[in-house]
N, C-alpha and C positions, 0 to 999 in steps of 0.2 A: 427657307427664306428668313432673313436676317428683318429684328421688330424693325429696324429705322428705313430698310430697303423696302419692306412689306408696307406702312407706313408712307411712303413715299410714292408709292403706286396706286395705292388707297386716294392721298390727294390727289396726282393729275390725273385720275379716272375720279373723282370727285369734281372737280375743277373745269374737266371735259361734259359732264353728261351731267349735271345738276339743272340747267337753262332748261335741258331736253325733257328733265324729269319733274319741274314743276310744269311744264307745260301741261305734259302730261298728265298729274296730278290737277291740276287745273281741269280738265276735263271730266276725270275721273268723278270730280266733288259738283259737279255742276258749274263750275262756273264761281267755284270759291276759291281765290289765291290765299285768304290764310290758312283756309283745311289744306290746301293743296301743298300749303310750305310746313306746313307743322307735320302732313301724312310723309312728305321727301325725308322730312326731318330721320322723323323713328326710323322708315327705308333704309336709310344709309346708315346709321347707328346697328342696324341689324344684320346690315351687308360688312360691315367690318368686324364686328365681331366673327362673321366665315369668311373673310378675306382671303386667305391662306387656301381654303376649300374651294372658294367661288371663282380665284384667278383662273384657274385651268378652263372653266368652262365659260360657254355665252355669258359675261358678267352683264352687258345692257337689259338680258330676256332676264337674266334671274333679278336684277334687282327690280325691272319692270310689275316682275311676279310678286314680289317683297311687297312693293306698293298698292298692287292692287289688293291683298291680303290685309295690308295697315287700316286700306278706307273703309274694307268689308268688314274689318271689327268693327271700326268705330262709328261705321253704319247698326251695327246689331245692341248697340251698347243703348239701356236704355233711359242715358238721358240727350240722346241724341232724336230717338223715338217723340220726347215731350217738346224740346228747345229746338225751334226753330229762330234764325236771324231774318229781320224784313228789314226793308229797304224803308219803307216808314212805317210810324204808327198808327192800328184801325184805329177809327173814331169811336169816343164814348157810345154810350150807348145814349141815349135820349130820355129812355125809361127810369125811372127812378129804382133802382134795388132794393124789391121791394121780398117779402116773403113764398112769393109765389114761387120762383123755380124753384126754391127747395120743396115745394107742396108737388111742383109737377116731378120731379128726380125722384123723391119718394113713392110717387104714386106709379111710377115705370117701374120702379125697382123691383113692388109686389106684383109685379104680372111677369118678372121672368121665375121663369123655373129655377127652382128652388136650391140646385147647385152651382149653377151661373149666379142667382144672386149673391150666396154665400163668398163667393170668390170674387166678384166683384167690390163687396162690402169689407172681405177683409182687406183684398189689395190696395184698394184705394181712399175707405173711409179708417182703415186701422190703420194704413200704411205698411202693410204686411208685406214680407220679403216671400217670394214663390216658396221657397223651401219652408218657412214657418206657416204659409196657405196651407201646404200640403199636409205638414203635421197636422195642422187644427181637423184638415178635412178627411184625413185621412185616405191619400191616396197619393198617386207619382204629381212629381212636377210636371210632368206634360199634361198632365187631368188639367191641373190649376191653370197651366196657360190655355187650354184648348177652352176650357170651361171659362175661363175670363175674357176669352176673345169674340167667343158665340155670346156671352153674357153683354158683351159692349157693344156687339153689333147690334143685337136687338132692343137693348136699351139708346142706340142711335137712333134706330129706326122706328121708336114709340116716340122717343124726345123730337122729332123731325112732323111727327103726324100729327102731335099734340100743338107745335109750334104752327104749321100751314091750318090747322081748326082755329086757331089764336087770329091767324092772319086772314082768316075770312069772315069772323065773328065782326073783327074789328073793321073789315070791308062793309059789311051789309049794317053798322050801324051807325 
């Protein structure tokens, strides 16, 4: 297949199935039209670079596939994990910021176990990258992420206990 014939085919199966495939995409992201045009985007970027490969076979299922693969990175990527978009913004808080949460964050932190904290502290108060976690601590990145994720749950789950004792203290006086 000749570039400007291959090229040409590429557009009117671009042209045809683009509508079909942010829909799609649209779905995929929840109900986001610009993840959904920016995931079509790479899609199709991806799909013609195997144009040549991909003509002979189901081109709508294989780029379908492309797409769903685009969201599922950029589902795992983690600053999609942190950034989320709302629709508006929560209200202040009413409390003044004061030095307290950092009294109560500290005082969670010494009650988890001692390689959940370690991993916790470098990731998030060093800003440490998994792979330099795992030097320090010596051990695999799956340590660092399993050890950071039990680390964060249970520091949820004290920061959650400490917060409804807060909220009943301030009930009963």
């Amino acid at each position: 297949m000749r570039g400007s014939e291959k090229d040409a085919q590429y557009r009117e199966f671009v042209v045809a199935r683009a509508d079909a495939l942010r829909r799609f995409g649209y779905l995929l992201t929840g109900g986001d039209w610009h993840r959904a045009e920016d995931a079509v985007q790479v899609a199709l970027t991806k799909l013609y670079v195997v144009w040549t490969r991909a003509a002979g076979m189901n081109t709508d299922a294989y780029v379908r596939r492309i797409l769903i693969n685009v969201i599922g990175e950029e589902r795992r990527r983690a600053w999609f994990r942190r950034e989320r978009a709302v629709r508006t913004l929560p209200e202040r808080s009413s409390r003044p910021d004061t030095g307290d949460v950092r009294v109560t964050v500290l005082s969670a932190l010494t009650r988890l176990p001692a390689r959940q904290r370690a991993a916790v502290v470098l990731r998030f108060w060093e800003d440490r990258s998994i792979e330099e976690t795992a030097e320090i601590m010596k051990c695999s990145a799956g340590t660092v992420k399993s050890q950071t994720a039990r680390g964060l749950q249970t520091l949820r789950g004290l920061l959650a206990d400490t917060e409804s004792m807060r909220a009943e203290g301030a009930a009963t006086t």
